[in-house]
PQR file with spaces between the fields and no chain letter, atoms N, CA, C, O and H, PARSE charges and radii, in Angstrom:
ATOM       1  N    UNK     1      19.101    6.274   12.217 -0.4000 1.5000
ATOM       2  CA   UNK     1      17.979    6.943   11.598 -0.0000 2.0000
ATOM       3  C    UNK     1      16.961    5.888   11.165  0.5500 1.7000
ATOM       4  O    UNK     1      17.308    4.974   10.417 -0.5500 1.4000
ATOM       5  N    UNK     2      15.368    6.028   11.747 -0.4000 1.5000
ATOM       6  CA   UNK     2      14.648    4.928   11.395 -0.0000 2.0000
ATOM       7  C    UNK     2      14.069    5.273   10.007  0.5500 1.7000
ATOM       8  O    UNK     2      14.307    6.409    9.594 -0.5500 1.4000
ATOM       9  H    UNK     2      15.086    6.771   12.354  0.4000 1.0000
ATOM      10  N    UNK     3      13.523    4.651    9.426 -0.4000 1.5000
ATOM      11  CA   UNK     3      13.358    4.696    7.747 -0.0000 2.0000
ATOM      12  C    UNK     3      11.760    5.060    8.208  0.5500 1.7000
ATOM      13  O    UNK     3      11.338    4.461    9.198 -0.5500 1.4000
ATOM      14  H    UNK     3      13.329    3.729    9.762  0.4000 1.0000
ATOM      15  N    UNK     4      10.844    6.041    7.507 -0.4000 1.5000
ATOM      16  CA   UNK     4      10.022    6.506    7.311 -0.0000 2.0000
ATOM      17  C    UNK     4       8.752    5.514    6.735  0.5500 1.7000
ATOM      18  O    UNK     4       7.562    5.779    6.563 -0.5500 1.4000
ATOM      19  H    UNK     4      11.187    6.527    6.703  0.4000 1.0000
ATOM      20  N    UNK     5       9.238    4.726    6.595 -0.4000 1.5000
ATOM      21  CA   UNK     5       8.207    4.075    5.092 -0.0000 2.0000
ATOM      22  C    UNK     5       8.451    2.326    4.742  0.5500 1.7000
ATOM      23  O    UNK     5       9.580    1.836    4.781 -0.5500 1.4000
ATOM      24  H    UNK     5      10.204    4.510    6.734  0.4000 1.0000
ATOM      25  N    UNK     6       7.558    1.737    4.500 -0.4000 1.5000
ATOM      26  CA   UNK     6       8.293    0.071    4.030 -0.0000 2.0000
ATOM      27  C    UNK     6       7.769   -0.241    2.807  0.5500 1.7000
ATOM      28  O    UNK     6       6.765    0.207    2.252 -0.5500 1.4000
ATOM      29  H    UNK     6       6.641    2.134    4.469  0.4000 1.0000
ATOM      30  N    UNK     7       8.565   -1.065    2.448 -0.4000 1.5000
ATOM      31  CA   UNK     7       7.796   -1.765    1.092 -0.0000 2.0000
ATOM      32  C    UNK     7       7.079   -2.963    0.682  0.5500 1.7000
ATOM      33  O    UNK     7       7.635   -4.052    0.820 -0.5500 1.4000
ATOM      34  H    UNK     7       9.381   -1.429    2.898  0.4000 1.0000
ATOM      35  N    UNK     8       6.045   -2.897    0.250 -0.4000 1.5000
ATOM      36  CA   UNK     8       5.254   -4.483   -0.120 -0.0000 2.0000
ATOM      37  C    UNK     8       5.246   -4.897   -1.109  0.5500 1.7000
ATOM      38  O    UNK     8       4.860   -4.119   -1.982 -0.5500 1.4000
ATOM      39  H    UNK     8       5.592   -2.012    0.138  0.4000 1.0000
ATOM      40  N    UNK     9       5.550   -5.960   -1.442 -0.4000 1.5000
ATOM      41  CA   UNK     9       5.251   -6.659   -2.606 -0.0000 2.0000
ATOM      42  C    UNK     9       3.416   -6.940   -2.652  0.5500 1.7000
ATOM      43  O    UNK     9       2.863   -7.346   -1.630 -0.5500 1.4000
ATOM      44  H    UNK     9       5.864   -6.592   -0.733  0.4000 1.0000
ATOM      45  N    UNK    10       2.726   -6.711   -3.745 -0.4000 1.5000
ATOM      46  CA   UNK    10       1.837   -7.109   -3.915 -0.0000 2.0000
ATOM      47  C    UNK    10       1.487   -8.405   -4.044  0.5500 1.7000
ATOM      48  O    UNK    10       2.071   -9.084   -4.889 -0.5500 1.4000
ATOM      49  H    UNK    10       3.175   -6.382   -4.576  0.4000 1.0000
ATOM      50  N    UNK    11       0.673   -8.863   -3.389 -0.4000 1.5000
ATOM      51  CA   UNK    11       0.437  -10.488   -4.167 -0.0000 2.0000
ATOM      52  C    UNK    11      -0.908  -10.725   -4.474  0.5500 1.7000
ATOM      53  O    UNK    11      -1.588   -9.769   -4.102 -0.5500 1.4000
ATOM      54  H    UNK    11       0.199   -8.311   -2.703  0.4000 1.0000
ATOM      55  N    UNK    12      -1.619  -11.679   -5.044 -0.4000 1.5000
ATOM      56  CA   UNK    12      -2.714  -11.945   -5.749 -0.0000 2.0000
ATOM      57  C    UNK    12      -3.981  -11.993   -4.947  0.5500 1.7000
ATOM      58  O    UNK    12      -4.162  -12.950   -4.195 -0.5500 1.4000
ATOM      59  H    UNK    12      -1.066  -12.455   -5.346  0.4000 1.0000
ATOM      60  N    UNK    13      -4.986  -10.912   -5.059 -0.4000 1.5000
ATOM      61  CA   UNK    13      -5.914  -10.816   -4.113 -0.0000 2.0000
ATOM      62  C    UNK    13      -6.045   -9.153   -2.919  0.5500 1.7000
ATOM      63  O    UNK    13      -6.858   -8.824   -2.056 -0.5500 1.4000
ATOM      64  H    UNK    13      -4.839  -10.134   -5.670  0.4000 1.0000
ATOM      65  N    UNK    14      -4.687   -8.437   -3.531 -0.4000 1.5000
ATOM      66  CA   UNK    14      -4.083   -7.505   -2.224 -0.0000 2.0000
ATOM      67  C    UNK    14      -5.176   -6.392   -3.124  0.5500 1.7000
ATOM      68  O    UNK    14      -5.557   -6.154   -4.270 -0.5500 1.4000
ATOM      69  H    UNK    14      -4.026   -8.704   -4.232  0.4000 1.0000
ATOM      70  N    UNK    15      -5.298   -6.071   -2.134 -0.4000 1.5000
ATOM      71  CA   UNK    15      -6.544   -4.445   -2.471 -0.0000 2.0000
ATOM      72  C    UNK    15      -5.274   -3.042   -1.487  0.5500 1.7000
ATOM      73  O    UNK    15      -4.357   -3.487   -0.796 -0.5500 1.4000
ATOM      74  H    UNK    15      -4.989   -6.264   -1.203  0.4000 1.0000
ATOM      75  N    UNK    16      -5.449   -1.719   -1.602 -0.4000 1.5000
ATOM      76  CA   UNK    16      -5.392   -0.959   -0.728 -0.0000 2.0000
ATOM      77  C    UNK    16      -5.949   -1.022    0.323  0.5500 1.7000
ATOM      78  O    UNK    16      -5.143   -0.926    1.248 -0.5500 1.4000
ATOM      79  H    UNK    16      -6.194   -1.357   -2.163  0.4000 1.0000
ATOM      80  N    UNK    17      -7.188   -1.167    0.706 -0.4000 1.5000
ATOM      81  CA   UNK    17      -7.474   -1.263    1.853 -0.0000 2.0000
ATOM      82  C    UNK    17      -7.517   -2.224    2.351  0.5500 1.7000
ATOM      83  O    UNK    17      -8.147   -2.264    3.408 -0.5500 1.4000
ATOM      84  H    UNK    17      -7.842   -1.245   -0.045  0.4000 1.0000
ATOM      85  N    UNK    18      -6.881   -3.451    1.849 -0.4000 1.5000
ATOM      86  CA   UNK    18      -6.161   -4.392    2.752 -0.0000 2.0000
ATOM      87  C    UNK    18      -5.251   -4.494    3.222  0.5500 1.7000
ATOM      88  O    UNK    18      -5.010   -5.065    4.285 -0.5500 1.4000
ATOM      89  H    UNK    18      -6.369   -3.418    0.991  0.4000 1.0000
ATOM      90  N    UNK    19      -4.308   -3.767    2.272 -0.4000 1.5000
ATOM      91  CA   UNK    19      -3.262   -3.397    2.717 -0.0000 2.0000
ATOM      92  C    UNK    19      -2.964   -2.668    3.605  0.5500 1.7000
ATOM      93  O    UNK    19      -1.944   -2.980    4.220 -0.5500 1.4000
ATOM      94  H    UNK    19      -4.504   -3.303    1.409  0.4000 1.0000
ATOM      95  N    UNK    20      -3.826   -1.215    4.109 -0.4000 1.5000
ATOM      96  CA   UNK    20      -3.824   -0.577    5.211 -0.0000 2.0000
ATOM      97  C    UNK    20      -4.423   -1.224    6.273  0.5500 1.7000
ATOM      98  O    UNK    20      -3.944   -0.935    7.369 -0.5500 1.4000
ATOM      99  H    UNK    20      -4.654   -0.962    3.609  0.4000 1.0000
ATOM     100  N    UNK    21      -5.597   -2.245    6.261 -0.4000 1.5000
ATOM     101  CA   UNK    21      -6.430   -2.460    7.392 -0.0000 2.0000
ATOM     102  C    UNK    21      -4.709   -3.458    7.705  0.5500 1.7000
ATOM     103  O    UNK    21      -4.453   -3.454    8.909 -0.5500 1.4000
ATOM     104  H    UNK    21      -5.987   -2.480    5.370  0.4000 1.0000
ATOM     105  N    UNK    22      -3.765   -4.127    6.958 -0.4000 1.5000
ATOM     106  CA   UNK    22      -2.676   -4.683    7.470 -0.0000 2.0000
ATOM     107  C    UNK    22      -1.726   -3.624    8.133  0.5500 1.7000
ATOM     108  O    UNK    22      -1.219   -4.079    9.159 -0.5500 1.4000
ATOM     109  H    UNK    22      -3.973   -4.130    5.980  0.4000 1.0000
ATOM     110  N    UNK    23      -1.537   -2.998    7.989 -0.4000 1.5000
ATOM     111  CA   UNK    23      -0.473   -1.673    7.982 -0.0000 2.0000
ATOM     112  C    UNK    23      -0.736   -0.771    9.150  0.5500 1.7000
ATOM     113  O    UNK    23       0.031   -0.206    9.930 -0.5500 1.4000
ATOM     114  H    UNK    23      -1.949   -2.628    7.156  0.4000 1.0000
ATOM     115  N    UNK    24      -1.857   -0.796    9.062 -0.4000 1.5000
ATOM     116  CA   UNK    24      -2.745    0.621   10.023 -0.0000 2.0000
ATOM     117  C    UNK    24      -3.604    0.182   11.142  0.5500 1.7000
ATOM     118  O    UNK    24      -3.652    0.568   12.310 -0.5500 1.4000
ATOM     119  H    UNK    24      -2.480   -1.255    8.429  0.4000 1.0000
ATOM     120  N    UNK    25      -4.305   -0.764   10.468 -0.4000 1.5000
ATOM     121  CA   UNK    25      -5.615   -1.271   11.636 -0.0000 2.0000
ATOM     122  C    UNK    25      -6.918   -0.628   10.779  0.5500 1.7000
ATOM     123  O    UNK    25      -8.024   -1.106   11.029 -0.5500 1.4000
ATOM     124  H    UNK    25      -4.266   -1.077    9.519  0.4000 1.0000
ATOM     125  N    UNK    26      -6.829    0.280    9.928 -0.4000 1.5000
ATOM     126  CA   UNK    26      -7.873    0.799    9.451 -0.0000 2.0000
ATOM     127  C    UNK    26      -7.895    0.753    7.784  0.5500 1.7000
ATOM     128  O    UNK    26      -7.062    1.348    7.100 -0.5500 1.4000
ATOM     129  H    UNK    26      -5.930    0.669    9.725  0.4000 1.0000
ATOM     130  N    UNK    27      -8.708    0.155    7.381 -0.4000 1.5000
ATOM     131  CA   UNK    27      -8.478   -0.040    5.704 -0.0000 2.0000
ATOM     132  C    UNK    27      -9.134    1.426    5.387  0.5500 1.7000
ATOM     133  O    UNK    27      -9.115    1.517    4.160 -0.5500 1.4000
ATOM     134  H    UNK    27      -9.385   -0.327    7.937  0.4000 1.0000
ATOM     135  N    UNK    28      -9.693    2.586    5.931 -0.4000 1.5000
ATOM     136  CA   UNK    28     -10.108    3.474    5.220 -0.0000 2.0000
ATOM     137  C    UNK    28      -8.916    4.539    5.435  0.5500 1.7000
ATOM     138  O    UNK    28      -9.076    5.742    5.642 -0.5500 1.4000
ATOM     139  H    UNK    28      -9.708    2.512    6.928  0.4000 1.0000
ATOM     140  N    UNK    29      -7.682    3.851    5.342 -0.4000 1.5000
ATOM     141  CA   UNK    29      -6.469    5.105    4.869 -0.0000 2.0000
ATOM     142  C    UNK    29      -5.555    4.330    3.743  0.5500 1.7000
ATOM     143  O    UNK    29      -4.467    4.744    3.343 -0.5500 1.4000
ATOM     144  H    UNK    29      -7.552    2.874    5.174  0.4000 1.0000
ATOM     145  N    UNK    30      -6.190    3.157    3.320 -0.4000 1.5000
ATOM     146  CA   UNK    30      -5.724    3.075    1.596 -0.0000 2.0000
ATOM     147  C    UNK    30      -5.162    4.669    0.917  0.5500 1.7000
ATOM     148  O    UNK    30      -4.275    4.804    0.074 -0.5500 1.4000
ATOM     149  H    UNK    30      -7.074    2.821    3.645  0.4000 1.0000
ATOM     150  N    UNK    31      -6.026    5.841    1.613 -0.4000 1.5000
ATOM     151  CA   UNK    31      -5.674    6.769    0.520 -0.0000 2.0000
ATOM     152  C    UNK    31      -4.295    7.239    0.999  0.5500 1.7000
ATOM     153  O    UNK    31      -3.475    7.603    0.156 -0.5500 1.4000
ATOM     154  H    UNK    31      -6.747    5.731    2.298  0.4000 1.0000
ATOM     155  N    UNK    32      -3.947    7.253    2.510 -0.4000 1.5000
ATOM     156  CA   UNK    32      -2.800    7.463    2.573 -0.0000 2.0000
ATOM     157  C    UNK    32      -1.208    6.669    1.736  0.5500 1.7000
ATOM     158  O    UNK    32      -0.052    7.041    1.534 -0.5500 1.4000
ATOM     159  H    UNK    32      -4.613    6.957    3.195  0.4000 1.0000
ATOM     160  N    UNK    33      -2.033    5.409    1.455 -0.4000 1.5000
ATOM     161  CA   UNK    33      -1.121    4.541    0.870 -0.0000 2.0000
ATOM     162  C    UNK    33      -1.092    4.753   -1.093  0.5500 1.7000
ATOM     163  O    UNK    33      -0.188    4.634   -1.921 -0.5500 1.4000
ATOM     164  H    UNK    33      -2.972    5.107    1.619  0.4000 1.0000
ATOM     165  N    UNK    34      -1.877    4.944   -1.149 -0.4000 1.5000
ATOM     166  CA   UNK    34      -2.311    5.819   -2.694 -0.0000 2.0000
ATOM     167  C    UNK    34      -1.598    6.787   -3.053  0.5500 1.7000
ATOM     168  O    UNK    34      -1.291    6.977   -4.230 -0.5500 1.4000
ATOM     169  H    UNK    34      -2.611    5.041   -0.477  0.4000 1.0000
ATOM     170  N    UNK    35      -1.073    7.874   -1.640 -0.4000 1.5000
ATOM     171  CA   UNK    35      -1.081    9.065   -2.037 -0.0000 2.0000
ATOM     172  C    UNK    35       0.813    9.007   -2.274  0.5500 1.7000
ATOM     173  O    UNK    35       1.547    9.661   -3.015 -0.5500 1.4000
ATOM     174  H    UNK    35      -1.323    7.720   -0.684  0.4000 1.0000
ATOM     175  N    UNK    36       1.087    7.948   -1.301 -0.4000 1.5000
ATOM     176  CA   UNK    36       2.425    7.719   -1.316 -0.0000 2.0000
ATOM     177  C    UNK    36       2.891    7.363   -2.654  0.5500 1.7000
ATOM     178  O    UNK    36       4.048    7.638   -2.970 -0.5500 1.4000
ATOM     179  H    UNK    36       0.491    7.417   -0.700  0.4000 1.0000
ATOM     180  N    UNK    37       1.940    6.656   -3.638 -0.4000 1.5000
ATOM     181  CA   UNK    37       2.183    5.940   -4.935 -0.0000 2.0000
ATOM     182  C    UNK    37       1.567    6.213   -5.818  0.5500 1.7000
ATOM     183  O    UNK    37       0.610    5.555   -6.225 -0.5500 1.4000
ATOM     184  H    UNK    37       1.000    6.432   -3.381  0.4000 1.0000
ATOM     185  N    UNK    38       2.029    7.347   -6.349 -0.4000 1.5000
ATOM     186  CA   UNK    38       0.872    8.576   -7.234 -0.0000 2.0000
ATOM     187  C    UNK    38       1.311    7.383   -8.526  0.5500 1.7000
ATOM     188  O    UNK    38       0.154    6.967   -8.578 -0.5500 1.4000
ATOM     189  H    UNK    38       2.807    7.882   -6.018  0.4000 1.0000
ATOM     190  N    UNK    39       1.695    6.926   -9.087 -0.4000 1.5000
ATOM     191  CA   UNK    39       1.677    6.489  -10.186 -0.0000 2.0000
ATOM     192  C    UNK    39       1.182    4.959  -10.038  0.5500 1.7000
ATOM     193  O    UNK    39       1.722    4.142  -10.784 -0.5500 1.4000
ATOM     194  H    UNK    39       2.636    7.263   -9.045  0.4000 1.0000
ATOM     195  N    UNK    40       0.407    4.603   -9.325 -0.4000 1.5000
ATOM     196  CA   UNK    40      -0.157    3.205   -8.926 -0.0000 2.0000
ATOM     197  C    UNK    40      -1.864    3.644   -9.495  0.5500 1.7000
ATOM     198  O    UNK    40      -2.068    4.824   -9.780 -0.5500 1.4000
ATOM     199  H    UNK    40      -0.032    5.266   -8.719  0.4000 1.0000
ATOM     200  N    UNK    41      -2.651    2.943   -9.583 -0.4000 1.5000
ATOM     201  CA   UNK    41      -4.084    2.896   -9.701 -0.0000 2.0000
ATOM     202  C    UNK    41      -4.342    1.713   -8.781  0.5500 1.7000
ATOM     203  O    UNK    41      -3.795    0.611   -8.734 -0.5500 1.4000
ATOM     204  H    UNK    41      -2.485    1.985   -9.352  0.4000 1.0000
ATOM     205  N    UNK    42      -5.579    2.380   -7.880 -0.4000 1.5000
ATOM     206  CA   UNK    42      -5.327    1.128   -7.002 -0.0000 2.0000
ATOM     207  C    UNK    42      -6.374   -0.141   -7.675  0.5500 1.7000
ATOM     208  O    UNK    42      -6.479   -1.196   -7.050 -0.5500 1.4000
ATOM     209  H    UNK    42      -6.024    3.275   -7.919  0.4000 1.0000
ATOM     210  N    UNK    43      -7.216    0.088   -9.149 -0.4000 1.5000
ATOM     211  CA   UNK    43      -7.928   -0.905   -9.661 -0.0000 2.0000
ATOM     212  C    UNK    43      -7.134   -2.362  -10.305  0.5500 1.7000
ATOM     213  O    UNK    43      -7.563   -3.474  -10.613 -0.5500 1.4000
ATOM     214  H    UNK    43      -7.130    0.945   -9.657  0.4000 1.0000
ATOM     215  N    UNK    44      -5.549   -1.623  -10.332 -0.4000 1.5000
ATOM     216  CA   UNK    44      -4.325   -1.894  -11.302 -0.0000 2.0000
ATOM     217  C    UNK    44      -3.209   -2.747  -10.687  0.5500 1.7000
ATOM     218  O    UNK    44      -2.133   -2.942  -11.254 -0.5500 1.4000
ATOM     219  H    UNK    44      -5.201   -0.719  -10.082  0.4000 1.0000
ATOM     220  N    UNK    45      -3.563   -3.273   -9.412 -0.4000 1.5000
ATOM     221  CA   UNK    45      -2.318   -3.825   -8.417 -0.0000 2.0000
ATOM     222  C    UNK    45      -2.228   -5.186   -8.987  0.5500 1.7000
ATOM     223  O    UNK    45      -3.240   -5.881   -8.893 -0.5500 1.4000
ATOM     224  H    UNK    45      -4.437   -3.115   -8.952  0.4000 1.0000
ATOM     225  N    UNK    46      -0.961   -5.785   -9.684 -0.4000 1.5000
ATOM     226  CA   UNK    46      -0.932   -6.586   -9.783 -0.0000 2.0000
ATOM     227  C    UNK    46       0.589   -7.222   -9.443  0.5500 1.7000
ATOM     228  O    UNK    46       1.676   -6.652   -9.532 -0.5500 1.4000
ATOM     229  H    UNK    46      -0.139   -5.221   -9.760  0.4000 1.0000
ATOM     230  N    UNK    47       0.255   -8.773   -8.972 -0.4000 1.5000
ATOM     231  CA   UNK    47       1.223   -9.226   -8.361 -0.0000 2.0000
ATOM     232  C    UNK    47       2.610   -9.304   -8.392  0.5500 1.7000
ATOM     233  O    UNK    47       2.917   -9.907   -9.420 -0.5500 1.4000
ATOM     234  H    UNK    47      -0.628   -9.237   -8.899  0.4000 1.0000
ATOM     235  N    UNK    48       3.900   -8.885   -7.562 -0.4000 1.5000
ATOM     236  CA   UNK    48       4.813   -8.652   -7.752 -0.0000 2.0000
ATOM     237  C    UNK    48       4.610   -7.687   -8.055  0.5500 1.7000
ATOM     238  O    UNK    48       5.578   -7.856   -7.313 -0.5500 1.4000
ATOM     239  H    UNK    48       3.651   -8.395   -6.727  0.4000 1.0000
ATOM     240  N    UNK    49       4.389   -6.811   -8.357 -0.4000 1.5000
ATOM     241  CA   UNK    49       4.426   -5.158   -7.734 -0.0000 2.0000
ATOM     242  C    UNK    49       4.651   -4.610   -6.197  0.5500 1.7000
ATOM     243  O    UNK    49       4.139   -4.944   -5.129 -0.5500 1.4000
ATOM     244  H    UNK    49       3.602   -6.674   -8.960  0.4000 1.0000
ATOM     245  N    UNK    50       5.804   -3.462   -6.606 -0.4000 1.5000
ATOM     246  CA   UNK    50       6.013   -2.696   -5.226 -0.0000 2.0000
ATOM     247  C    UNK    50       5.679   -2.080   -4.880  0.5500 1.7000
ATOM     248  O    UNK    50       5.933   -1.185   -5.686 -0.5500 1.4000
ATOM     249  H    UNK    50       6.221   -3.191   -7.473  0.4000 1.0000
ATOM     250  N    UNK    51       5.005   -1.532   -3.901 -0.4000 1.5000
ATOM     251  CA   UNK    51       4.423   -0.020   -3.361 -0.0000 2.0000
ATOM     252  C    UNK    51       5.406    0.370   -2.044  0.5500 1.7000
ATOM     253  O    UNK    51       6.326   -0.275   -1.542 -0.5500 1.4000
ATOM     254  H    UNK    51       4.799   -2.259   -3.246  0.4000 1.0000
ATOM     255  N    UNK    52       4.966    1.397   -1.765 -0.4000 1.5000
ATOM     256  CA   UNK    52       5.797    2.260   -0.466 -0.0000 2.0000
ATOM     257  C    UNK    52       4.299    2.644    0.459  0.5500 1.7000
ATOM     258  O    UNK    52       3.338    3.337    0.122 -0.5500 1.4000
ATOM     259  H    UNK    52       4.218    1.922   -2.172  0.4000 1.0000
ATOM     260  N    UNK    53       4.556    1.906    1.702 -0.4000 1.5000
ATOM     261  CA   UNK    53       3.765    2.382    3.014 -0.0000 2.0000
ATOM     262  C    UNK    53       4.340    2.922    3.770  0.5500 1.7000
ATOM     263  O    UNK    53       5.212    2.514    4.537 -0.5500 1.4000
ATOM     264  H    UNK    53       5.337    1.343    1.976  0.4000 1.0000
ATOM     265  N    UNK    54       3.669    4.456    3.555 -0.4000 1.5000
ATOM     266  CA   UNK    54       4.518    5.106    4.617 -0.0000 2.0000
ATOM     267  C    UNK    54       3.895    5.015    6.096  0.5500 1.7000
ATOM     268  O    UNK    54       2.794    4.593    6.449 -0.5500 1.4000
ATOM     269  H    UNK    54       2.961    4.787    2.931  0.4000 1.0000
ATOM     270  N    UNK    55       4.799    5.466    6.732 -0.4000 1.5000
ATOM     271  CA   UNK    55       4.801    5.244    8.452 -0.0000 2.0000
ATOM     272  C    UNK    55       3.945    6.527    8.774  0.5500 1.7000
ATOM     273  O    UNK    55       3.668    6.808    9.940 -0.5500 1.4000
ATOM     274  H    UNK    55       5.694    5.809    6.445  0.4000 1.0000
């Protein structure tokens, strides 16, 4: 069974939509990555923090 989703550590400088333009190819689905991490603010990412990107 392949796993749905991965996890990132945040590191210093990481935005959402860097994280998707890494993830996706497209930084304008940050919100998909947002939506996965309802209790994140994406103004609020700070390093060593985990999020979930889903697939």
């Amino acid at each position: 069974m392949s796993r749905t989703f991965a996890i990132k550590a945040i590191k210093a400088g990481d935005t959402l939509f860097k994280i998707a333009e890494q993830f996706y190819g497209d930084g304008n689905l940050w919100t998909k990555i947002a939506a996965a991490n309802g209790d994140i603010l994406p103004e609020n990412l700070k390093p060593g923090q985990y999020i979930t990107i889903p697939n």
